[in-house]
C-alpha positions, 0 to 999 in steps of 0.5 A, a space after each residue: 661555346 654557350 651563348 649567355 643572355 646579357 640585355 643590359 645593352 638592350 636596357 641601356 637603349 630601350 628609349 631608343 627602341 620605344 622610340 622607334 615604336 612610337 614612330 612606328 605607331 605614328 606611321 601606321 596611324 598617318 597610313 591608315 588614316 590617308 588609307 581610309 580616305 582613299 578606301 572610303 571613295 574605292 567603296 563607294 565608287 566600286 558599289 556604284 553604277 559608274 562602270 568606267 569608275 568601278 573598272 579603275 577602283 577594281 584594277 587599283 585594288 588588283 594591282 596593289 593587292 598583288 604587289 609587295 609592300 617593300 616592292 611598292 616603297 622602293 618604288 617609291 622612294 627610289 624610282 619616282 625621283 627619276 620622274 622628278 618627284 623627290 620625297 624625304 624618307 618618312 613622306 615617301 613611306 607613308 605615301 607607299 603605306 597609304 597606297 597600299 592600305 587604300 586597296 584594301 581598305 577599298 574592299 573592306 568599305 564596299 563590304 561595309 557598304 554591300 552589308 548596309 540594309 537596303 531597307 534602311 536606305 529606302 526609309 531615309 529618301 522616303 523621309 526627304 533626304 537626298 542621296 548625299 544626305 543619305 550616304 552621310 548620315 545613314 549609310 556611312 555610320 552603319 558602313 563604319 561600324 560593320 567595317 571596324 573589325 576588319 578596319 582594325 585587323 588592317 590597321 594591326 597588319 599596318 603597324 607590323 608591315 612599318 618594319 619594312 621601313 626599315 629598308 630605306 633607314 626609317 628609324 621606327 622600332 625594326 630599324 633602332 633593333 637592328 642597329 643596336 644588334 650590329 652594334 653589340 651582337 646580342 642577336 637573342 636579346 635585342 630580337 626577343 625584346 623587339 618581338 615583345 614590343 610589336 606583341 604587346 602593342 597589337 594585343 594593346 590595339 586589338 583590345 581597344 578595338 574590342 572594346 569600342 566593337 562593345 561600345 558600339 553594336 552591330 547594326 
């Protein structure tokens, strides 16, 4: 028997599907944002001269790299309660995600910051600035611009990884498809158009990535 396209039901729940994307979205963006904060003191501590500090950063970034995601939200979600920490659904997502984003976020910082001139570092403590005055205002602008392609890609690769989210009932855009393929069969449509939501919107977020890499140059 052929199998014939039919996407009224997936039209018919197509507020549900941009509403999962919009939460998928806002996950992604919570993520990244706790992500960069953590990413930002991984930088700065695995290029300075600690050893005990640079030796926690890098086992962080090892141990983090080399787990899956999905591992680290069943974690999460389902062992730490055993430990009486008890996180809702959304919190214990974003807790694992932003873990997750820190390690690498961390590598990509430390290379922002390894690019940095030493020339231009020099020049701002020969003018009078202190070291913290010096990282704020010198290094961490050139660091971030140097970073932003790489700190878009992981925040595309983020908002992707939010289907896993699905896995403890998250009801962001893989979870609203799923429950609408169960719920009328039509395997093909409802898979098509999720596939086409995540495809626009990481071109959408790759071109305005571009255009704020045009608005700001390299150093």
């Amino acid at each position: 028997m052929g199998y014939t396209l039919n996407f009224a039901v997936i039209w018919a729940n197509f507020d549900k599907l941009l509403w999962g994307l919009v939460l998928g979205l806002s996950l992604a963006l919570a993520s990244v944002g706790i992500g960069a904060v953590i990413g930002l003191v991984g930088g700065f501590v695995s290029s300075g001269t600690n050893r005990i500090g640079r030796a926690i950063v890098a086992a962080y970034v090892a141990v983090i790299r080399n787990t899956p995601i999905l591992v680290i939200v069943l974690l999460i979600y389902f062992a730490l309660p055993q430990t009486g920490i008890v996180l809702d659904k959304l919190p214990s997502f974003i807790v694992a995600l932003s873990i997750y984003s820190g390690a690498y976020l961390s590598e990509v910082f430390r290379a922002g910051l390894v690019s940095v001139p030493k020339g231009v570092v020099e020049a701002a403590r020969a003018i009078g600035l202190t070291r913290l005055q010096t990282n704020v205002y010198v290094v961490a602008p050139i660091m971030l611009r140097n970073a932003l392609p790489a700190l878009g890609s992981t925040f595309i690769s983020l908002f992707k990884d939010t289907s896993i989210a699905a896995a403890i009932a998250v009801p962001e855009l893989t979870f609203q498809a799923r429950k609408i393929n169960v719920e009328s069969f039509r395997v093909v449509e409802t898979w098509t158009v999720a596939s086409a939501l995540y495809i626009a919107t990481c071109f959408s977020i790759a071109a305005l990535l571009r255009g704020l890499e045009r608005r700001f140059p390299k150093f």
